[in-house]
PLY file of the C-alpha trace (Angstrom):
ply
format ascii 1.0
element vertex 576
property float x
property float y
property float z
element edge 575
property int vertex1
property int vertex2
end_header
81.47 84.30 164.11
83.25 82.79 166.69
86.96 81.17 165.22
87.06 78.44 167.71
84.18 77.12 166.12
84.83 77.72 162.04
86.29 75.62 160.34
89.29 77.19 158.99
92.20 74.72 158.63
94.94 76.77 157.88
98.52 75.48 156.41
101.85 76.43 156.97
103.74 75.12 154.31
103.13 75.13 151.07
101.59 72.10 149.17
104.19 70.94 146.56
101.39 70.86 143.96
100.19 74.60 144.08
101.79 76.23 141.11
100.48 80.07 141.52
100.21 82.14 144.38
96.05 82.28 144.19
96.30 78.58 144.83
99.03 78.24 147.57
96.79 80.88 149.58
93.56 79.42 149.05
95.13 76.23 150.18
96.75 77.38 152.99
94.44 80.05 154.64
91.62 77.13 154.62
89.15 78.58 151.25
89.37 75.05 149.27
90.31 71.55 149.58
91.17 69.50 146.13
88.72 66.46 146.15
90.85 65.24 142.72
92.64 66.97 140.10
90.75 70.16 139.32
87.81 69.71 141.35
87.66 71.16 144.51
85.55 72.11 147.80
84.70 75.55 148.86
85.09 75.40 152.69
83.29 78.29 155.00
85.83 81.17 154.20
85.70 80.54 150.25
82.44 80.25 150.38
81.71 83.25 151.80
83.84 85.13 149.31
82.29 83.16 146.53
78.88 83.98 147.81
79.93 87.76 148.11
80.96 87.50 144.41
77.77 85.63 143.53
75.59 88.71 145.13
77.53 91.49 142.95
76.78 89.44 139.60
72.87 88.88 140.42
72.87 92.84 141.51
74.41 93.77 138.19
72.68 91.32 136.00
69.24 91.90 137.79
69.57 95.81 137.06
70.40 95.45 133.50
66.80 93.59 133.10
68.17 90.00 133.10
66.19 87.30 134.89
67.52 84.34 136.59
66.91 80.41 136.30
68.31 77.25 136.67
68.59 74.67 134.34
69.61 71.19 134.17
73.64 70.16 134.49
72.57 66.81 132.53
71.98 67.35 128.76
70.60 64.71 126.16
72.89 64.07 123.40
70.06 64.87 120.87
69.82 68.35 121.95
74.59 68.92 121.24
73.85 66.27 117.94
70.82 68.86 116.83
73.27 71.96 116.91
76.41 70.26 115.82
78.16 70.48 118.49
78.25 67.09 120.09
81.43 66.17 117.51
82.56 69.53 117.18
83.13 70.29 121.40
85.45 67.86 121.39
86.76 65.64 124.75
86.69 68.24 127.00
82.72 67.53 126.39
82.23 65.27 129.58
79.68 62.37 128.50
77.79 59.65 130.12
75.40 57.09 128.96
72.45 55.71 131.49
71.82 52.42 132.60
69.26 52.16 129.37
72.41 53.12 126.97
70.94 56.83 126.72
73.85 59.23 125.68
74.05 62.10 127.66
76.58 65.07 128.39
77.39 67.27 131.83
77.06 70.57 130.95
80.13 72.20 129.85
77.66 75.58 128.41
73.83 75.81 127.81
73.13 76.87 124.67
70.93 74.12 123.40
69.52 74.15 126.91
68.43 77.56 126.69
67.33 77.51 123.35
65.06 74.71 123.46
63.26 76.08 126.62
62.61 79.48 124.72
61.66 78.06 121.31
58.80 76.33 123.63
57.65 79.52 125.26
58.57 82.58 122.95
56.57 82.21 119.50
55.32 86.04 119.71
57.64 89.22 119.12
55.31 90.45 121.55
57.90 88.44 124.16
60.88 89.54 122.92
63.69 91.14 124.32
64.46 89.02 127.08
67.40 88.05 128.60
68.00 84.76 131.10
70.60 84.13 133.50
71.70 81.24 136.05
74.58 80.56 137.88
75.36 77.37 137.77
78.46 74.05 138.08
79.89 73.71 135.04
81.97 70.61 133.63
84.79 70.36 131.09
87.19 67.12 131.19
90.33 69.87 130.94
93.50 67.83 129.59
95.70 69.42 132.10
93.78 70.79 135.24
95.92 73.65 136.71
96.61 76.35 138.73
94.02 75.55 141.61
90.53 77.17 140.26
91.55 79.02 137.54
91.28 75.89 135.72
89.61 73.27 136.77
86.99 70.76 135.67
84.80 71.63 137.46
83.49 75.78 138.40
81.32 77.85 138.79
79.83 79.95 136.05
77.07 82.83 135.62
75.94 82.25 132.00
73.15 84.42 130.27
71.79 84.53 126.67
69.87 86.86 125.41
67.20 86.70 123.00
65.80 89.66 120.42
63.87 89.89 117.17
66.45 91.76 115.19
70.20 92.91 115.15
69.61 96.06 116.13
68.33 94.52 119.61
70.83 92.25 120.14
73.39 95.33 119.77
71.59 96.78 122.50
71.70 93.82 124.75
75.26 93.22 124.01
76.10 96.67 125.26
73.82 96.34 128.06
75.48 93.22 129.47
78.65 94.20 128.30
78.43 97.52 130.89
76.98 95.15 133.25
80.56 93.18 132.84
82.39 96.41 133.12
80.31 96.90 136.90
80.76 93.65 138.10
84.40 93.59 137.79
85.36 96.90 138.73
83.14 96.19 141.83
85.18 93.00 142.73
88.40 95.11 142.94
89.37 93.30 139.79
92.42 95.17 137.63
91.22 93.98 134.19
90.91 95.04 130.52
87.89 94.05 127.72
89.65 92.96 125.00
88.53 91.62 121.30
88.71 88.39 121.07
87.63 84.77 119.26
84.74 83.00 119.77
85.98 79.45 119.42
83.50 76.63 119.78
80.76 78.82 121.29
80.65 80.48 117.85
79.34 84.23 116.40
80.98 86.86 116.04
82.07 90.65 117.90
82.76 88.71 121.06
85.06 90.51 123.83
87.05 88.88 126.89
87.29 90.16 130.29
90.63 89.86 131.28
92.24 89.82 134.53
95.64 91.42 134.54
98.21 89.19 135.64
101.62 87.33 135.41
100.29 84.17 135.55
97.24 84.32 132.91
97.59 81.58 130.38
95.93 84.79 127.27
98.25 87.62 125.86
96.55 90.48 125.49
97.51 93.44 123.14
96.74 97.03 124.42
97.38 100.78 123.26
97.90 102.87 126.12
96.88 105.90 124.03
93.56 105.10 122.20
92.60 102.24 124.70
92.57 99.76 121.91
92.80 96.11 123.38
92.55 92.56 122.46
93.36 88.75 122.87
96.74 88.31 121.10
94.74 85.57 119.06
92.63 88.76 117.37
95.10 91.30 117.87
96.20 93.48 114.75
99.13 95.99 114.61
101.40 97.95 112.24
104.80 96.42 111.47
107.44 98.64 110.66
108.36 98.38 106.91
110.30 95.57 105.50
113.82 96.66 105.12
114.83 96.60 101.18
118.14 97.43 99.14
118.41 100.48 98.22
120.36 99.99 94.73
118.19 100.87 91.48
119.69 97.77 89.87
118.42 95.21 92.70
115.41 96.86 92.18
115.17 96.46 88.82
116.66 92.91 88.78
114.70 89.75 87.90
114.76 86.82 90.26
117.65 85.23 90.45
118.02 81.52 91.84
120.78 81.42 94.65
122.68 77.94 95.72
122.00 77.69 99.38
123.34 74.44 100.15
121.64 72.63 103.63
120.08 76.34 104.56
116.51 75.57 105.07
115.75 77.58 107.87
114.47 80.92 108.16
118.01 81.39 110.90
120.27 79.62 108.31
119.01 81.42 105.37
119.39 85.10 107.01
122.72 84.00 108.29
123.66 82.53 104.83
122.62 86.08 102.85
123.56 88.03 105.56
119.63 89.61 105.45
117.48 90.05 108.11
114.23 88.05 108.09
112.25 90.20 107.38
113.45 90.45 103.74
112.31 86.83 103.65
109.15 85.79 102.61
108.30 82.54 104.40
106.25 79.68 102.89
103.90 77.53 104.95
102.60 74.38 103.62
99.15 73.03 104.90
96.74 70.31 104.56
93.28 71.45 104.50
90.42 68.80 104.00
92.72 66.88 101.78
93.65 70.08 99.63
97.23 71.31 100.15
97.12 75.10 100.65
100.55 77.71 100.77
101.07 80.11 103.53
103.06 82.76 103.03
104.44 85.62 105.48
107.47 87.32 106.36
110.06 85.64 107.31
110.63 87.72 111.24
106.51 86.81 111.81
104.69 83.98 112.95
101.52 82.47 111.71
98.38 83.08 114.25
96.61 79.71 113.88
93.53 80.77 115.05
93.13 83.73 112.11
93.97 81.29 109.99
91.73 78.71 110.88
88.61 81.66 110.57
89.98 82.23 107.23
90.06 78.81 106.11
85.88 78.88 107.24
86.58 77.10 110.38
88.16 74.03 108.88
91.03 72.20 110.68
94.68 72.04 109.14
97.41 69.95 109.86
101.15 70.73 108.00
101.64 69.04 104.93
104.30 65.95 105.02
107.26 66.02 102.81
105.48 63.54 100.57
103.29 65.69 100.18
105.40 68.75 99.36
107.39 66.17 97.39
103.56 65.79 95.01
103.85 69.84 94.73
106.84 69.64 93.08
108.73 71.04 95.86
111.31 70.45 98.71
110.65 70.77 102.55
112.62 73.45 103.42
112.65 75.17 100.05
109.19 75.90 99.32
108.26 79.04 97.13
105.26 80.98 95.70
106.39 80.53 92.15
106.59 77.41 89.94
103.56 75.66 91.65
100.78 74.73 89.73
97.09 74.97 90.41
97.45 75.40 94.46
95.74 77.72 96.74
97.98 80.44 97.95
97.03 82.65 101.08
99.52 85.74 101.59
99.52 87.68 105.26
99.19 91.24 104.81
103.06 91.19 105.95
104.11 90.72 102.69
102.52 93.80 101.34
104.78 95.66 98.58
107.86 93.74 99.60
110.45 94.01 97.52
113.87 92.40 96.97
112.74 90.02 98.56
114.32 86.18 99.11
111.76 82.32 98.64
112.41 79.65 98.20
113.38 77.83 94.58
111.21 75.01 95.03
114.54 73.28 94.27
116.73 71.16 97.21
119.25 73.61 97.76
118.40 76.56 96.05
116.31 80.22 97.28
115.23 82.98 94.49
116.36 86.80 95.51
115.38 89.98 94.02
111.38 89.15 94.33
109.26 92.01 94.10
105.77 90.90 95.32
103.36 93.44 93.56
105.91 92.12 89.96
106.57 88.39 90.58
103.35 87.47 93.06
100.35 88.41 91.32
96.60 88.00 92.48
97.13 86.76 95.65
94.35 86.85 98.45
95.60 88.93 101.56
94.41 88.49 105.23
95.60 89.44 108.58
97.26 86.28 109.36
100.08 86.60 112.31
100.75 87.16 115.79
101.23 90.81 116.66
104.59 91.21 118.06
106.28 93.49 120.45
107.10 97.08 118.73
104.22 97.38 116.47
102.19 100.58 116.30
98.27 100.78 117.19
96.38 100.91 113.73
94.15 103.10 115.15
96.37 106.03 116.47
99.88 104.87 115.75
101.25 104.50 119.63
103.27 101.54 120.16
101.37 98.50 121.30
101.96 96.90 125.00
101.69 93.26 125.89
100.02 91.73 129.11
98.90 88.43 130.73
95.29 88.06 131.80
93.32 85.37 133.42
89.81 85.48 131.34
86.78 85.80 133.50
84.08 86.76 131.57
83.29 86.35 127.76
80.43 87.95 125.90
79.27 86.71 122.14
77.01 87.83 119.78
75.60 84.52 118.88
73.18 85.65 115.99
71.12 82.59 114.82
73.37 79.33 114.97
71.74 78.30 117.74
67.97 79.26 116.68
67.97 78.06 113.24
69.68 74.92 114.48
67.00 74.28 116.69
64.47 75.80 115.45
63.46 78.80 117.63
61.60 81.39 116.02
59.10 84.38 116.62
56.37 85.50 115.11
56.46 89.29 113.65
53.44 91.51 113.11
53.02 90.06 109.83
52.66 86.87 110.78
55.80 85.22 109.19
58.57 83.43 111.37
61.49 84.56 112.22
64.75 83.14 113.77
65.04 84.41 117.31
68.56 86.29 117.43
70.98 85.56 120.49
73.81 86.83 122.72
75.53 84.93 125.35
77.31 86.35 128.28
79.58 84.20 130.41
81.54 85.02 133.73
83.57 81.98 135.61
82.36 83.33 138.86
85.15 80.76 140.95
87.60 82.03 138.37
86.97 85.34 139.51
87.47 84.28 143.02
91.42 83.12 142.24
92.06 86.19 139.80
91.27 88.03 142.46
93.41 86.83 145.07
96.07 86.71 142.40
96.24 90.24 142.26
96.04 91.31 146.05
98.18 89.31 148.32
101.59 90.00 149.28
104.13 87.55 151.53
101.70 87.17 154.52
99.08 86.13 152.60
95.66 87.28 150.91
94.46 91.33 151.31
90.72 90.94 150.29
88.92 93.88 148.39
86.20 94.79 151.05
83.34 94.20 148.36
84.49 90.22 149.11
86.00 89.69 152.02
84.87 86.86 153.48
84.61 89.03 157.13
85.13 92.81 157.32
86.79 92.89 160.86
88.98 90.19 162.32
88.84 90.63 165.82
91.43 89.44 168.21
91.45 88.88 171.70
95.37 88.30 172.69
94.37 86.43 176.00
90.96 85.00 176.15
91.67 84.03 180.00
91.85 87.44 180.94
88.75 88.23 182.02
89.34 92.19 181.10
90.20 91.45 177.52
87.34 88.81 177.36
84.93 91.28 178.57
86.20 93.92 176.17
86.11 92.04 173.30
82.22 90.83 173.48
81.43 94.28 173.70
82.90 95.50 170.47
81.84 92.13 169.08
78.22 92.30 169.61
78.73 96.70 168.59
80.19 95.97 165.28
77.94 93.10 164.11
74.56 95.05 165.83
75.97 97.95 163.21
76.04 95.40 160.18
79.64 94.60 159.87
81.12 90.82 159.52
83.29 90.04 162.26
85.51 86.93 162.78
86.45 87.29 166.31
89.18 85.15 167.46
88.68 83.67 170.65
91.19 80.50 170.00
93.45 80.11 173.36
96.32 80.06 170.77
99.61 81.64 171.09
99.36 85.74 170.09
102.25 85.34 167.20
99.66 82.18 166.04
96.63 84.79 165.67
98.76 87.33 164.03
100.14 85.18 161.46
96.72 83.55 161.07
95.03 87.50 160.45
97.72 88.37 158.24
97.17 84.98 156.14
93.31 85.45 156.15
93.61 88.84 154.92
90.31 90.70 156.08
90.22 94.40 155.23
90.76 95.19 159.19
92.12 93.67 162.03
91.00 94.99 165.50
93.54 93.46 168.50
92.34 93.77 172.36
95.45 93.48 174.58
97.04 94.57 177.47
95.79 98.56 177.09
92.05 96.97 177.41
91.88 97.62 181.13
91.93 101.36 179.59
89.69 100.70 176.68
92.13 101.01 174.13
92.80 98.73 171.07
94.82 98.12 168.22
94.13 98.32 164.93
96.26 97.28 161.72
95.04 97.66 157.68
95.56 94.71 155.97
96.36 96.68 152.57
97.77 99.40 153.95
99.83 98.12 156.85
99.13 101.04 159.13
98.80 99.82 162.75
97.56 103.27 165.44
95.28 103.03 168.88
91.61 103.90 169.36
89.18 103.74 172.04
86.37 101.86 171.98
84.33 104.95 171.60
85.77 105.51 168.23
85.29 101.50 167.06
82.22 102.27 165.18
82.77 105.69 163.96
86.02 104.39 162.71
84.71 101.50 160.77
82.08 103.85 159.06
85.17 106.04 157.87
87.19 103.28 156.67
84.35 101.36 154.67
83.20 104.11 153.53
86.16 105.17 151.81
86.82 101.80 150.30
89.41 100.33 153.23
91.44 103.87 152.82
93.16 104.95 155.92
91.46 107.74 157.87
95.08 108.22 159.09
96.77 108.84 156.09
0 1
1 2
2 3
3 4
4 5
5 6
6 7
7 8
8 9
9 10
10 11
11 12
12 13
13 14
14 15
15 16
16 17
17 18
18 19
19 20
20 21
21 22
22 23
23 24
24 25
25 26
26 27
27 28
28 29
29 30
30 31
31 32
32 33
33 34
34 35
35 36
36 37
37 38
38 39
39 40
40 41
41 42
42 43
43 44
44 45
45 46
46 47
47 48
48 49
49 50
50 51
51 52
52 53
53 54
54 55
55 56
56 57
57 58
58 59
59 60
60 61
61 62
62 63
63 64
64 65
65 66
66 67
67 68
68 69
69 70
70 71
71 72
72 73
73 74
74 75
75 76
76 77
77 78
78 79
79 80
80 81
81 82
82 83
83 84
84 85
85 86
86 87
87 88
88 89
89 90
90 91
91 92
92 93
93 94
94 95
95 96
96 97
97 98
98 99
99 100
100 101
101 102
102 103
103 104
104 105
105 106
106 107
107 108
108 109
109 110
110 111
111 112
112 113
113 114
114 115
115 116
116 117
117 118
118 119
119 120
120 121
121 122
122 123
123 124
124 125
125 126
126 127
127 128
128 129
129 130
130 131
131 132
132 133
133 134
134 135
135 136
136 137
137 138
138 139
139 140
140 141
141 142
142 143
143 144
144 145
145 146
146 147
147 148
148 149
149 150
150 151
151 152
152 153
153 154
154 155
155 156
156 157
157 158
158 159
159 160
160 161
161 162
162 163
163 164
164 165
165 166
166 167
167 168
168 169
169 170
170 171
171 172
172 173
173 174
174 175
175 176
176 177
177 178
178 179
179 180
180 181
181 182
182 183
183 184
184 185
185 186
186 187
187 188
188 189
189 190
190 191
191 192
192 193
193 194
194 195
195 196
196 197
197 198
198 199
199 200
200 201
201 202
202 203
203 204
204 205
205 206
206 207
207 208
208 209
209 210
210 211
211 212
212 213
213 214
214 215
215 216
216 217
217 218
218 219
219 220
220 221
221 222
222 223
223 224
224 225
225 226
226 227
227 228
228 229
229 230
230 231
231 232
232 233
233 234
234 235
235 236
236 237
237 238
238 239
239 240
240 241
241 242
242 243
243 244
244 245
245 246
246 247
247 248
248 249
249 250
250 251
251 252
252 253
253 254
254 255
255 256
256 257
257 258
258 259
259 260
260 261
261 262
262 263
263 264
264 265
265 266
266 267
267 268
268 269
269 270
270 271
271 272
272 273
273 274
274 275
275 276
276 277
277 278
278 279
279 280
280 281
281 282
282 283
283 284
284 285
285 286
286 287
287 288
288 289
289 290
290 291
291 292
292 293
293 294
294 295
295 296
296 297
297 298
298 299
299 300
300 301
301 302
302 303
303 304
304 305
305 306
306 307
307 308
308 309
309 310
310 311
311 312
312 313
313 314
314 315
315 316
316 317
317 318
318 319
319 320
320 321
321 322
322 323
323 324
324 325
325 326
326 327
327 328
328 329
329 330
330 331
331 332
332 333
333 334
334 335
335 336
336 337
337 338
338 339
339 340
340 341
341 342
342 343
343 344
344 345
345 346
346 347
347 348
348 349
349 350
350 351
351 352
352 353
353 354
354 355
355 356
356 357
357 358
358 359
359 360
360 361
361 362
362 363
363 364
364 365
365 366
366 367
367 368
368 369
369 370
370 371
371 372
372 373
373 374
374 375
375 376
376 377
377 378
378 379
379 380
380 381
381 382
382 383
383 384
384 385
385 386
386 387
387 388
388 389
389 390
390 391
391 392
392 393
393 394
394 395
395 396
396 397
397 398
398 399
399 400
400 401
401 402
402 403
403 404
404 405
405 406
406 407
407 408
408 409
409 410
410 411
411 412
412 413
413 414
414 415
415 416
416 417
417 418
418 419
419 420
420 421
421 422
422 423
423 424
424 425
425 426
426 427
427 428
428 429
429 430
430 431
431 432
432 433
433 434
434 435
435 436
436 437
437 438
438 439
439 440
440 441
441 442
442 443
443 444
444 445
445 446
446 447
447 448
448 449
449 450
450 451
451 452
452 453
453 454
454 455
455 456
456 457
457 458
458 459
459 460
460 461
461 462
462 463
463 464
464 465
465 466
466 467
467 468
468 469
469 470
470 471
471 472
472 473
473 474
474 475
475 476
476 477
477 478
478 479
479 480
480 481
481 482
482 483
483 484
484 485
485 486
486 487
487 488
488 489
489 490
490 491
491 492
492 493
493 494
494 495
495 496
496 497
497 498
498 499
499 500
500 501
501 502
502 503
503 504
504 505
505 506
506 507
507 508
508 509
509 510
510 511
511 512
512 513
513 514
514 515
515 516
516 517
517 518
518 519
519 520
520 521
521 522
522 523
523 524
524 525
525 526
526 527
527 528
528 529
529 530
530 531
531 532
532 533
533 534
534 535
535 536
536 537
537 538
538 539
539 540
540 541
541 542
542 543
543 544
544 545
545 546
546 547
547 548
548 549
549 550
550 551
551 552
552 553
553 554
554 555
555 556
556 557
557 558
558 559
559 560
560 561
561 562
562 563
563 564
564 565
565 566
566 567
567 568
568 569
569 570
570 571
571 572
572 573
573 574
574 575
C-alpha cells in the first residue's frame, strides 16, 4: 500500500484526554478516532491489526472444534426477564423500547441468545458436544468510559458457549477452550497470566481470567512465582503470618477484661491507645443484609473482600448498618463486639483463627474488652475466607511468598452449568428417553481490548513496536526522495519483490520531509523499516528493527532472503 493514499492521520501532540499510553498512541499514529465517550472508529491501520487479531482467534477457536455464527445485537426483554437477568445486569444493561413500546436490550453478552437458539435445535444427546462462537459489537452503558478501548461502551468481543450432556463434558470443553485461550494470547505477543477468578453477573462457577500484565490494569492479580499459583485479588487466598500474642501465662490465662478507651474508635486509635499492633485486634463489621443485620469479624491489620463476602452471603447485596441500627443491637458505632449480642448472625474470617489475647470491642461507648481468646470466649462461629490477600503472605499451596501485579482482563472463561438451561428451558434427550438440562460453558475474549493491552505492553517513547503476528504491515518502506528518479526506481522494485513474496508493505512515497517519515515509521511501529537513500544508485539500503533498534546495510539481493530470516525468527535480529 501506497502511504500517500492511506489514510493515516497521524498526531503530534498528545490529546489532553488520553490517560494511558495504549490510547495516546492509537490516537496519535492514526488506529482510532473517538466518535463520543467510549465509542470509537477503527481507521485503516487499527483495523488491520484488529483484523490480524480477529484471524488468530477464529484459527484457534476453529481447531479446538468450535463453530462460528452470528447472532442478533438486539435482544427482547422477555428472553433477560426469562433468566433473571434483566433486573439483576443492572444499568450498564443498555435498553431501548420500539416505536410499539416493545422493551428491548443491546447486547451487552448472549447467553439467552444462545440458549434459546439451541433449546430449538438440540433435543437429542445424539447432538451434543458442541460448541458456538461469534465475534461480535458488544454494548455496556460503562459509568465512567476510560482509558481509550480498554473500556469502552462499545467493543468488540469473541464470545462462545459450549454445550454438553454431562459435567464430565463440560470439563473437557472448558480445558479445551481454556488451551485455546492460552494459544491465542501467547500468539498475539501478549505477556499475560490465567488467574482464578469471580464470575459476577455472568454466573457459575471455576471461572479463570486472562490477564494482561500491566501498570495500568484496573484487576490485582495474586501470583506464586514458585508453584505458578495465580488469581484475581477478588479470589485470591494466602497464608498470613500468625497473629502476634503476649507471651505471659497470666494474660493467657486471664478472663476478658473491659478497658476505658475514651473517643478511640478506630482500628489506628485503638492500636495507638494499647500500644498493640492490629493484628491483635479483632475487628467487627456491621452489615445489613435483606433487612437482617449480620456481624463481620476479622483482624484488625485485614480488610474485608466484598466480593467473598457477597458469595458467602448467597449472592445477596449488603449495605453497612447505620448507627441506629447498631444503636437496636445494643451496641455503639465504633465499639462493636462479638460478645453481649443477642440472637445475630455472626460470620468470622478465617483471620481470626486461634487468636488469642486478643482486644473487641465492649459494645459499650467508650470501652474495648482485652485478653479474648477466640477458641474460649467466641464459640461456634462459622469461618470463611473473607479478606483481601495482602502483600507478604505465603502461597497455600507451597509456602513461597505471594507477588502482586496489574492486568488488563482480556479473556474470561465460565463454567456456566445449568442457570441458563433450566432457566430457559433447554434440554436433551438421553438414551433413555428422559430430559435433561443441557450443561454450558462460556468463553469470552474482548478482542479490541486485546488490541490496546497489546500496545500497552510494546511501545517505548517513539511510539508503538507491533508483535509481527499483528502488525498492521510487516515492512515500512521508505523512499527518502521520491523525485529522484534512482531512489523511485529502486524502491518499486523491492516493493513489488516483497509483496510478490507475501509480505505487507507500507511503502512511503509521501514528498514529505525525511525527519517527517522517520518520526512517522518510528510512531507506526511496523516490525521493519526498509529506507532507500542516497547509496541506491549502488543498490544498497537501510534497514532499522523497530524492537530491536539495530540499523546495518544490505543489498537488494539480500531484501528477500533477509526478510525470510527475520520473520522467521519472530522479528529477531539476524545480526545479533
Amino acid at each position: 500500500m501506497r502511504q500517500q493514499r492511506m489514510l493515516i492521520p497521524t498526531l503530534r501532540d498528545v490529546p489532553g484526554d488520553a490517560e494511558v499510553a495504549s490510547h495516546k498512541l492509537m490516537l496519535r499514529a492514526g488506529l482510532i478516532r473517538q466518535l463520543s465517550s467510549g465509542i470509537y472508529s477503527y481507521l485503516p491501520l487499527g483495523l488491520k491489526a484488529l483484523q490480524h487479531i480477529q484471524t488468530i482467534v477464529r484459527e484457534e477457536m476453529d481447531a479446538a472444534g468450535a463453530q462460528e455464527m452470528l447472532m442478533p445485537a438486539l435482544h427482547p426483554s422477555e428472553l433477560w426477564k426469562a433468566s433473571g437477568r434483566w433486573d439483576v445486569y443492572g444499568p450498564e444493561l443498555m435498553r431501548l423500547e420500539d416505536r410499539h413500546g416493545r422493551e428491548f436490550a443491546l447486547g451487552a453478552t448472549h447467553e439467552e441468545v444462545i440458549t434459546t437458539i439451541v433449546k430449538d435445535e438440540i433435543q437429542s444427546y445424539k447432538k451434543l458436544p458442541v460448541t458456538l462462537y461469534q465475534i461480535q459489537t458488544k454494548y455496556r452503558d460503562e459509568r465512567r468510559p476510560r482509558f481509550g478501548l480498554l473500556r469502552g461502551r462499545e467493543f468488540l468481543m469473541k464470545d462462545a458457549y459450549s454445550f454438553d450432556r454431562s459435567q464430565s463434558g463440560l470439563d473437557e470443553s472448558y480445558e479445551s477452550m481454556y488451551n485455546a485461550y492460552d494459544r491465542i494470547f501467547t500468539r498475539c505477543g501478549l505477556n499475560f497470566r490465567a488467574v482464578e477468578a469471580d464470575s459476577g453477573a455472568i454466573g457459575g462457577t471455576d471461572t479463570h481470567e486472562f490477564m494482561a500484565l500491566a501498570d495500568i490494569g484496573e484487576d490485582t492479580i495474586v501470583h506464586c512465582p514458585s508453584c505458578h499459583y495465580a488469581a484475581n485479588l477478588e479470589k485470591a487466598v494466602g497464608q498470613l503470618p500468625a497473629a502476634s500474642a503476649s507471651s505471659k501465662q497470666s494474660d493467657l490465662n486471664a478472663k476478658p477484661q473491659k478497658v476505658h478507651t475514651p473517643q478511640v474508635s478506630s482500628i489506628k486509635q485503638l492500636s495507638e491507645f494499647l500500644q498493640i499492633s492490629p493484628e491483635q485486634i479483632i475487628k467487627s463489621i456491621a452489615i445489613e443484609v435483606n433487612g437482617t443485620p449480620v456481624i463481620v469479624l476479622l483482624r484488625g491489620d485485614c480488610e474485608i473482600n466484598e466480593i467473598k463476602l457477597k458469595n458467602v452471603l448467597g449472592g445477596s447485596e449488603f449495605t453497612m448498618l447505620s448507627e441506629a441500627g447498631i444503636h437496636k443491637l445494643g451496641s455503639v458505632a465504633g465499639f462493636i463486639g462479638p460478645l453481649g449480642l443477642p440472637n445475630i448472625k455472626i460470620i468470622a474470617d478465617t483471620s481470626i483463627i486461634g487468636m488469642q489475647n486478643a482486644v473487641i470491642g465492649a459494645n459499650e461507648a467508650d470501652y474495648h474488652l482485652t485478653h479474648v481468646h477466640v477458641e474460649r470466649d467466641l464459640v461456634d462461629l462459622t469461618y470463611d475466607d473473607l479478606r483481601n490477600v495482602t502483600e507478604g503472605e505465603h502461597c497455600l499451596t507451597c509456602g513461597h511468598e505471594l507477588s502482586f501485579a496489574k492486568g488488563i482482563e482480556v479473556g474470561h472463561v465460565f463454567k456456566l452449568g445449568t442457570k441458563y438451561s433450566r432457566s430457559l428451558g433447554a434440554s436433551f434427550s438421553d438414551e433413555n428417553g428422559a430430559a435433561e438440562p443441557i450443561i454450558m460453558g462460556c468463553y469470552g475474549i474482548g478482542v479490541s481490548r486485546v488490541l490496546a493491552a497489546i500496545i500497552e505492553q510494546n511501545y517505548d517513547e517513539r511510539g508503538i513496536i507491533w508483535p509481527d503476528s499483528v502488525t498492521p504491515f510487516d515492512v515500512h518502506l521508505l523512499t527518502v526522495h521520491v523525485q529522484d528518479e534512482i531512489q523511485l526506481k529502486l524502491s518499486t522494485e523491492i516493493y513489488k519483490t516483497l509483496t510478490a513474496a507475501g509480505y505487507s508493505v507500507l511503502w512511503d512515497d509521501r514528498e514529505e520531509r525525511p525527519g517527517v517519515k522517520f518520526n512517522d515509521a518510528d510512531l507506526l511501529g511496523f516490525p521493519l523499516r526498509i529506507t532507500v537513500g542516497k547509496k541506491a544508485v549502488e543498490h544498497i539500503v537501510e534497514c532499522k528493527e523497530r524492537r530491536s533498534g539495530d540499523q546495518y546495510e544490505l543489498t537488494t539481493e539480500q531484501i528477500a532472503a533477509h526478510c525470510q530470516t527475520f520473520f522467521q525468527t519472530g522479528g529477531r535480529s539476524s545480526h545479533e
